[in-house]
C-alpha positions in Angstrom: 1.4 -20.9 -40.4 1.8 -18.8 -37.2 0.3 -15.2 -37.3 1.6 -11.8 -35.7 -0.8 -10.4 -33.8 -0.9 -7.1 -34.7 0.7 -4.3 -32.9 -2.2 -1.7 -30.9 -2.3 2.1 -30.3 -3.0 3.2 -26.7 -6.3 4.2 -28.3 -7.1 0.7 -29.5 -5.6 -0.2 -25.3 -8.3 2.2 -24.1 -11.0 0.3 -25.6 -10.6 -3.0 -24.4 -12.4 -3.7 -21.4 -11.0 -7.0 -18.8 -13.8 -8.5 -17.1 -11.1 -10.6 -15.2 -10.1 -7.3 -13.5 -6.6 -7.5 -13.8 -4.7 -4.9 -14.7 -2.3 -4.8 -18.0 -0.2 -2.4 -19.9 1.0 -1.5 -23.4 4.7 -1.9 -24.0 5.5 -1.0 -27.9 2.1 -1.9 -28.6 2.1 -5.4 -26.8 -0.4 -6.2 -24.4 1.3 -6.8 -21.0 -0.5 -7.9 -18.2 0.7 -7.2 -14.9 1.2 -9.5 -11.9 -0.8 -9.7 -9.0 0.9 -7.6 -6.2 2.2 -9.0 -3.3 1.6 -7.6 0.5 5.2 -6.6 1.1 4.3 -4.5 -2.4 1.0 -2.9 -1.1 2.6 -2.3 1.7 5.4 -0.2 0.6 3.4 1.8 -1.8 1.1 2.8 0.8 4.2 4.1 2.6 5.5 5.5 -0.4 1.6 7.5 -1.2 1.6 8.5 2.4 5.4 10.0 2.8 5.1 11.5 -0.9 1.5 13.0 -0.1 2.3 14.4 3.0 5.3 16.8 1.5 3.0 17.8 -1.3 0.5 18.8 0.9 2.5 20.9 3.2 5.0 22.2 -0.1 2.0 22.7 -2.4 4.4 21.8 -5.3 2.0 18.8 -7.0 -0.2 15.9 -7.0 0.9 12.5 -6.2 -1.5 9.7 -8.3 -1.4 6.4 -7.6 -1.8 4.3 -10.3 -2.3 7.0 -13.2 -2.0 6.5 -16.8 0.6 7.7 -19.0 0.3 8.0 -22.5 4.1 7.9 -23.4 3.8 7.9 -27.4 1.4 6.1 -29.5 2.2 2.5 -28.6 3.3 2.9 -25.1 0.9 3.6 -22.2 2.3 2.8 -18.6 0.3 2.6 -14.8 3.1 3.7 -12.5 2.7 2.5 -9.4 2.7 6.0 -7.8 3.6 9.3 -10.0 4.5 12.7 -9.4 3.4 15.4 -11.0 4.1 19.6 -10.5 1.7 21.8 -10.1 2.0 23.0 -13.9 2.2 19.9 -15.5 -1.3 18.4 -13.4 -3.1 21.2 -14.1 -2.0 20.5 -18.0 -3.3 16.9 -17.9 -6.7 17.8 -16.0 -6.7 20.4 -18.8 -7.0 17.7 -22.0 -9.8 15.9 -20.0 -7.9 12.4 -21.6 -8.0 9.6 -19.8 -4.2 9.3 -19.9 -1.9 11.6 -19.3 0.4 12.6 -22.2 3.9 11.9 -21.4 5.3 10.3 -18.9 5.5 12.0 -15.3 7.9 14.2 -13.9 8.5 11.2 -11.4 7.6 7.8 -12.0 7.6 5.1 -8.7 7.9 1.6 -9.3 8.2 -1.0 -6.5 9.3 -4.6 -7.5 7.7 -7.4 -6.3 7.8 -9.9 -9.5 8.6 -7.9 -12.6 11.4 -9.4 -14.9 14.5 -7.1 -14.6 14.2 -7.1 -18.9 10.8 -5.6 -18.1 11.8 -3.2 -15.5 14.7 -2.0 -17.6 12.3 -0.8 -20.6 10.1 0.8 -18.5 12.8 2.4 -16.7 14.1 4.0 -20.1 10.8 4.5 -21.6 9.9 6.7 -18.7 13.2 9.0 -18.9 13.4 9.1 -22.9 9.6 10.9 -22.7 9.8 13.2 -19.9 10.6 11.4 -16.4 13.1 13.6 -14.4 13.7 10.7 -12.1 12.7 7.1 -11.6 12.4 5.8 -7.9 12.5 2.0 -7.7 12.0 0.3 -4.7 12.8 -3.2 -3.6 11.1 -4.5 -1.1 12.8 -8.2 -0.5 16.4 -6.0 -0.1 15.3 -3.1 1.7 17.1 -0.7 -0.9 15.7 1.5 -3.6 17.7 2.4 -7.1 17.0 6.2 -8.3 17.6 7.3 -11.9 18.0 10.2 -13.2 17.3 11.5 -16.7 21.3 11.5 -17.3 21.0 7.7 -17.4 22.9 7.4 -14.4 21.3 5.7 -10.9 22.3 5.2 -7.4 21.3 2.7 -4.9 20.4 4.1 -1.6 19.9 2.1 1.5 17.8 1.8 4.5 20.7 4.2 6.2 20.8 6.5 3.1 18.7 9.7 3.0 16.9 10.6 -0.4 16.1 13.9 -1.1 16.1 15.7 -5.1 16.3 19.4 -4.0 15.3 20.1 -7.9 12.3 18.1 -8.4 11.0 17.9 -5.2 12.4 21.1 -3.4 12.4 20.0 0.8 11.8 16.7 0.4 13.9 14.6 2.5 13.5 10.7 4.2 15.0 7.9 5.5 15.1 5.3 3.1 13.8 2.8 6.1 10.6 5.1 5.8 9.3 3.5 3.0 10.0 -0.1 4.4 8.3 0.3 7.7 5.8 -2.5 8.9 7.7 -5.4 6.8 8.0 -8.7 8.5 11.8 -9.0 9.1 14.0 -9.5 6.7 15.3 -13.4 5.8 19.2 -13.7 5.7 
């Protein structure tokens, strides 16, 4: 007879230690581990850290974390690959002293290198349902990225496209190429 196994808290999550150092997630209390990133995928989050950090510096309007955890409800506890957060809303989280951060952040940053689309899609939603104002998801293999909003709508922008969200991040603005600079050419 086939057993369950049985559903875990983020609490329980925070216990467990991985001596094989790879890093993992809970998704509605299921253990998910996360696949090894590729270069193109270290690549463009470094560009993604340095663009983001650079306009927080100089607008003084958050913190960008890389890798941070989000405590999203009691089952549900997510490592963006690069998060957002006001100036408010950190100094709440450094606050509670947690090791997560409740909620998810005001912008989550996800770049795709091997996740399932089934995958992507709940994350995508979990992060909007408990807080998110926006989701950026970038595509490295296809040069685009897909922004949501927290009206369930998204657009895809392109390398030509220009992103920019006057209300959560007041004078931000880039060329979408920004993020893909340094990739080997693209295969056709």
């Amino acid at each position: 007879m086939a057993t369950t196994p049985a559903l875990l808290t983020v609490e329980e999550f925070d216990k467990l230690s991985w001596p094989d150092g790879r890093k993992r997630e809970l998704r509605h209390g299921e253990i998910v581990e996360k696949k090894v990133a590729r270069f193109t995928h270290e690549v463009v989050k470094a560009k993604a850290t340095k663009i983001l950090v650079l306009w927080a510096a100089q607008s003084d309007a958050g913190e960008v974390l890389p890798e941070s955890e989000y405590k999203l409800d009691a089952s549900i506890a997510y490592f963006p690959d690069l998060s957002f957060l006001t100036k408010a809303r950190f100094a709440a989280a450094a606050a509670e002293g947690n090791r997560a951060a409740r909620g998810a952040p005001e912008l989550a940053i996800e770049v795709v290198s091997s996740e399932e689309a089934k995958d992507l899609e709940t994350k995508i939603e979990d992060y909007l349902t408990f807080g998110s104002r926006a989701v950026w998801v970038l595509y490295p293999e296809l040069r685009v990225m897909r922004v949501h909003d927290q009206t369930g709508a998204s657009r895809l922008l392109r390398e030509t496209d220009t992103l920019e969200d006057p209300e959560l991040l007041p004078g931000f603005r880039v060329n979408v190429a920004k993020f893909f600079e340094g990739l080997p050419p693209r295969e056709r």
